[in-house]
C-alpha positions in Angstrom: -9.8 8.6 1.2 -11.2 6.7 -1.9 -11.6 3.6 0.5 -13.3 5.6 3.0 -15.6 6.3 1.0 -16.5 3.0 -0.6 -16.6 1.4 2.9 -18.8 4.2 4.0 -21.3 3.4 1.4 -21.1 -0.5 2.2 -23.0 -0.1 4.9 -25.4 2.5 4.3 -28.8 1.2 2.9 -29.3 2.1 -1.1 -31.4 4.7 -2.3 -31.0 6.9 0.4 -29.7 10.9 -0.4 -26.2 11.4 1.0 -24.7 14.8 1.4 -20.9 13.6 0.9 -18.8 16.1 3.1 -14.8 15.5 2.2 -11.5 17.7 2.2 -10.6 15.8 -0.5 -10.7 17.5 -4.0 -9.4 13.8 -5.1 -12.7 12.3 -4.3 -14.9 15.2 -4.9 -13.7 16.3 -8.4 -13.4 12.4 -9.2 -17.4 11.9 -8.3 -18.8 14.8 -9.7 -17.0 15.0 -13.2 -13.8 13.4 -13.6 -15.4 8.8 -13.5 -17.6 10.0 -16.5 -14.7 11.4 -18.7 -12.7 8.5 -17.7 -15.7 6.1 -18.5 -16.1 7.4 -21.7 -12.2 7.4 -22.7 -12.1 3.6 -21.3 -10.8 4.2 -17.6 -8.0 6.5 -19.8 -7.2 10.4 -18.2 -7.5 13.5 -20.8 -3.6 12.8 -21.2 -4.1 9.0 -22.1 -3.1 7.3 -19.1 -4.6 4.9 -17.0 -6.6 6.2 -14.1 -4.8 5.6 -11.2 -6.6 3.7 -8.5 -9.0 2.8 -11.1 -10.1 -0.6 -9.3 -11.3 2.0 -6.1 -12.9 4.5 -8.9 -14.7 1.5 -10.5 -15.9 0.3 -7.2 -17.3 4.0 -5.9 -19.0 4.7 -9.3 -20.7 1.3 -8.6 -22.0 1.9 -5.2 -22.4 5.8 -5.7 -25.3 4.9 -8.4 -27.0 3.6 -5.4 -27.5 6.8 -4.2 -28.9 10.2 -4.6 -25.2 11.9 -3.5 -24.5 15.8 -3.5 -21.2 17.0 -2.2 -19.9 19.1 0.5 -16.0 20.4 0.2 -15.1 21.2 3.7 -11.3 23.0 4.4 -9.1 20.3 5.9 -7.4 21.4 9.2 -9.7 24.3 10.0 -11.4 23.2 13.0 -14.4 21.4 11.1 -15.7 19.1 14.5 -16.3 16.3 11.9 -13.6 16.6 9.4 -11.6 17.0 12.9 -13.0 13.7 14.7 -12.6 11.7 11.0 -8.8 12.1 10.7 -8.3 11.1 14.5 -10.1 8.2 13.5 -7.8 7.3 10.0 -5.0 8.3 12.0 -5.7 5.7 15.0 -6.6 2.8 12.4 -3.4 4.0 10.6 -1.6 3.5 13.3 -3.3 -0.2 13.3 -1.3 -1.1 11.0 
């Protein structure tokens, strides 16, 4: 999901508003508070570990300063048309592999 997102924002041109809609509380909660805590206590969680995925976290905070992003959470699984069509899509590429 972290990659998703960073690929996502690759290839949308900078400075444009984004309205970030995700069933991912991973993602959301990471982007809206959790990268500035970990900033702060050097990539470290609130328990003193290392961040896990910390090279994708680094990456998103990166390209999401490029943007003007607010955030959508959307119920996985509930019939959302395009949370719907976006895990067909993970699950074909998945299957890619």
């Amino acid at each position: 999901e972290l990659k998703a997102v960073i690929e996502a924002l690759k290839i949308i041109p900078e400075n444009k508003k984004i309205e970030l809609h995700s069933d991912s509380s991973y993602v959301l909660n990471g982007l809206s508070s959790w990268v500035e805590a970990w900033k702060k206590n050097g990539w470290k969680t609130s328990s003193k570990n290392a961040v896990a995925n910390q090279d994708l976290w680094q990456e998103l905070d990166e390209l999401s300063s490029k943007f003007e992003l607010s955030y959508q959470k959307v119920k996985g699984h509930s019939g959302d048309q395009y949370n719907e069509e976006v895990d067909s899509l993970a699950k074909k590429e998945a299957e890619k592999i």
